[in-house]
N, C-alpha and C positions, 0 to 999 in steps of 0.2 A: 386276430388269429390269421394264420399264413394259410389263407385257403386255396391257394396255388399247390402249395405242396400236400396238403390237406388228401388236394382231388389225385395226386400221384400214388399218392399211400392206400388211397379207397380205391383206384382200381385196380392193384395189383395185390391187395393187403387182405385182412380178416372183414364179414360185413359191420364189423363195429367201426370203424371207421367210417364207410358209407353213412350209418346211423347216426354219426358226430354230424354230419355236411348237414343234414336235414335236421336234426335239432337244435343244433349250432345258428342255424337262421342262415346258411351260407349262399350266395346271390346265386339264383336258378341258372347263371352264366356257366357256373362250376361245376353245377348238381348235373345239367346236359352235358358239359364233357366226360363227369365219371361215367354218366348213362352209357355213352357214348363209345367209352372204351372197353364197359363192362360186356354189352353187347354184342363187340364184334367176336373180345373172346369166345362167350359163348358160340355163335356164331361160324367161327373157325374152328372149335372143337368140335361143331357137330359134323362140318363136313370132312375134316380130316374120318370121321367116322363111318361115312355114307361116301356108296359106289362114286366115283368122278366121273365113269360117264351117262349116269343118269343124275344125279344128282338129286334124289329122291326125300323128300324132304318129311317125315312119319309123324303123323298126328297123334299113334300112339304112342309113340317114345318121344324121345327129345325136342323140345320145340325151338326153333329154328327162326331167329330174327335177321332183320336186313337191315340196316342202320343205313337210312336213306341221306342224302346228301341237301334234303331240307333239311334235317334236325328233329327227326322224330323215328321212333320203332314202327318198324311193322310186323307183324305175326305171318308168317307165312304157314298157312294151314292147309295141309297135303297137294299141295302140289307138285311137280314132275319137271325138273330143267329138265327140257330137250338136248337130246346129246346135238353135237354141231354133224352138217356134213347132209341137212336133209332136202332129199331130192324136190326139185320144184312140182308141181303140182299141174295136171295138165284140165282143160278144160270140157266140156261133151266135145265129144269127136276128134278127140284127141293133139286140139289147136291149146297150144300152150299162150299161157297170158303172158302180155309183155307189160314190165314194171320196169321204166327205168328207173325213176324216182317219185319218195313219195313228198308231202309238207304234212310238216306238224303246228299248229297253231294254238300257242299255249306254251309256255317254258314253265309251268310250274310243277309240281314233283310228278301227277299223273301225264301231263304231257312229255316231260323230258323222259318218262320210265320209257314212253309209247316211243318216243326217239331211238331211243335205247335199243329194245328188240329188233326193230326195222333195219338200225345198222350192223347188228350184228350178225344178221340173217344178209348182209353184202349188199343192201339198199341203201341208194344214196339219198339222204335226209335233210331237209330243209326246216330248220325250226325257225317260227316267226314269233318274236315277242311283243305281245301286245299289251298286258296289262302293267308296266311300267316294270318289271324285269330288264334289266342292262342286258344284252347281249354276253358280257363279259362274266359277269354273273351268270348265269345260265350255263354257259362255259364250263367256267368253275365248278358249277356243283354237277353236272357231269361227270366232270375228271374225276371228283373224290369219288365217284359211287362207283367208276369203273379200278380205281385204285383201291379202293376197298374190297372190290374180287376178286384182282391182282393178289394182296394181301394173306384171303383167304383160299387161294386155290384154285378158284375156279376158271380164272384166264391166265395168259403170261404178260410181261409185259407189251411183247409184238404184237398180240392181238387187241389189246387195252389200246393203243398207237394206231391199231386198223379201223377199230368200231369210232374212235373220237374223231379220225378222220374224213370220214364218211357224213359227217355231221354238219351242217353249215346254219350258222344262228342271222338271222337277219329281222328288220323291224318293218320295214313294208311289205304291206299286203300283195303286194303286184309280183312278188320275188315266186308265187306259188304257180306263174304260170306256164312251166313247161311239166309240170307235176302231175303224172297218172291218177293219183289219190289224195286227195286234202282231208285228213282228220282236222275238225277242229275240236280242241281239247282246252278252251279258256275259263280260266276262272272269273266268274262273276255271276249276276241274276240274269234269266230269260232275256229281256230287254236290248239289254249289252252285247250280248252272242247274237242273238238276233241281225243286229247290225254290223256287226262280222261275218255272219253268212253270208249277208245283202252283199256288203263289200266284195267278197270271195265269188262269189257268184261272177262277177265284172270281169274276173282275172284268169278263171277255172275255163276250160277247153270245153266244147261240145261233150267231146270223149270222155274226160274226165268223169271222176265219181269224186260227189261232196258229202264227206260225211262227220258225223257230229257225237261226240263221244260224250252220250246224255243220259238220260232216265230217256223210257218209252212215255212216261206224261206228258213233257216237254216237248217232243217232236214233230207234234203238229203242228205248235203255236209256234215255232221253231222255222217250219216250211212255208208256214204263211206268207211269207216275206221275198220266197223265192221263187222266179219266173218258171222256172226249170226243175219242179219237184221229183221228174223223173231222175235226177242224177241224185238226188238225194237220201240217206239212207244211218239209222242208227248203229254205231261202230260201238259197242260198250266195251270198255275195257276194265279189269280190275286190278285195283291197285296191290304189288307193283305189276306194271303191265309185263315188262322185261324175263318178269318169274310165274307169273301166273299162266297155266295153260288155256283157259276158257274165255272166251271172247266170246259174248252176245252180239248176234247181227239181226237190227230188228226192224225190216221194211216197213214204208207205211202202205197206203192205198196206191199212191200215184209212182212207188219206187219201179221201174223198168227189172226186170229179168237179169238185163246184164251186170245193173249194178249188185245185185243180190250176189251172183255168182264173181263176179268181180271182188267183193269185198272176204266170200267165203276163200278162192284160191288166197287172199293175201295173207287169211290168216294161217290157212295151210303153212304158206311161205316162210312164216315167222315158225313153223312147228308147232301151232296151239288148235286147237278144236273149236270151232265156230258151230251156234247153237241157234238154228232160227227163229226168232220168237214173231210171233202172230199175235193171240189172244193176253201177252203177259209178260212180266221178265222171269227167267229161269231164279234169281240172285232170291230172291223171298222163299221159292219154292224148295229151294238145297237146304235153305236157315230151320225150314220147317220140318221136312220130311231126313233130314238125315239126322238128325236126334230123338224122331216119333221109331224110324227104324231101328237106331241101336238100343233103346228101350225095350222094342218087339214084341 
């Protein structure tokens, strides 16, 4: 069977096609591109529907997927594009923070989202790859995910050409040290990050704030390793970071003041709302309590 043209016909065609690819046995190589193109349609119908400059994404109507440039869906559930254009955020006493630039550590689809936002809010971003991601790769799925909201509307191409440029991919640790802020966002177990903090630590400024884009379980066993706990501090972001407004910042015992407020202007900067956590993460407590309330 001609499953190439198979996957052309399923995503422009009736869903009985779609239903030939998967009963058909058709290599999941195919089934992800129909996925793929089925998506964005959707995708792009909803926001031709919704304001452009809020980009308001309604959990009761329409639901609203992002076709990320790893190769899988994601559900975007009520969240708020920030329109562009938002003023920086100033600190007590009316001393504004300076960010020249930040590092992202981690090229993989929650690191590159977290690139994502950072350049498009006019930050210039250093992405290190560490977990055997190519540089070039990384790159690449970038481009697509910013060409994919070219596509859809929600940039031009000038601006797509501003945010990818602002972006610098590199694989040594030591590339993060004129950087205001170092998220690290690597995939792997405790262990292995671990040793990427320790690394990071070496390269990172007095000044600097080091932080780590984890669960609040993690983050002690996390700190252990570092000489310097006062610069360190939980950065949660949720996936996509780029689209999501809410950003958990969750100090621990030994975080400093500065970096707490440090880390809250930056998320100001990106236009998203930072949520302090002490006793907990907020992420359980939204799963629970906003389906006990619309019940009521």
């Amino acid at each position: 069977m001609d499953w190439d043209a198979l996957a052309n016909d399923a995503a422009t065609g009736p869903s009985s096609h779609g239903r030939r690819l998967y009963e058909g046995g058709a290599p999941s190589s195919t089934r992800r591109r129909v996925n793929s193109r089925l998506t964005r349609r959707r995708f792009a119908t909803h926001l031709r529907s919704t304001s452009k400059s809020t980009r308001r994404v309604d959990t009761a109507g329409a639901r609203a997927y992002v076709w990320r440039a790893s190769g899988s869906c994601e559900c975007v559930k009520g969240g708020v594009h920030q329109p562009r254009g938002r003023a920086r955020p100033a600190l007590s006493g009316g001393v504004r923070m300076s960010l020249s630039a930040i590092a992202v550590v981690g090229a993989g689809p929650q690191g590159l989202s977290i690139a994502e936002a950072a350049a498009e809010a006019e930050l210039p971003v250093t992405v290190v790859c560490v977990t055997g991601s190519s540089r070039k790769h990384a790159a690449k799925r970038l481009r697509r995910t910013l060409q994919l909201r070219v596509e859809v509307g929600e940039i031009d191409e000038a601006e797509a050409e501003a945010i990818f440029a602002r972006v610098a991919f590199r694989r040594d640790l030591s590339s993060v040290t004129e950087c205001d802020l170092v998220v690290e966002s690597a995939v792997g177990d405790v262990r292995s990050r671990r040793a990427i903090l320790a690394t990071l630590e070496g390269h990172v400024s007095r000044g600097s704030v080091l932080a780590s884009n984890t669960a609040r379980g993690q983050l002690r066993a996390m700190a252990e390793v570092l000489t310097r706990p006062d610069q360190f501090i939980g950065l949660r972001f949720f996936h996509p970071a780029s689209h999501t407004p809410l950003v958990e910042v969750v100090p621990l015992p030994d975080t400093a003041p500065g970096a707490i407020i440090a880390c809250e202007t930056f998320c100001r900067w990106l236009g998203k709302t930072p949520v302090e956590q002490v006793d907990g993460d907020v992420a359980p407590v939204l799963r629970s309590e906003r389906p006990r309330e619309a019940l009521g």
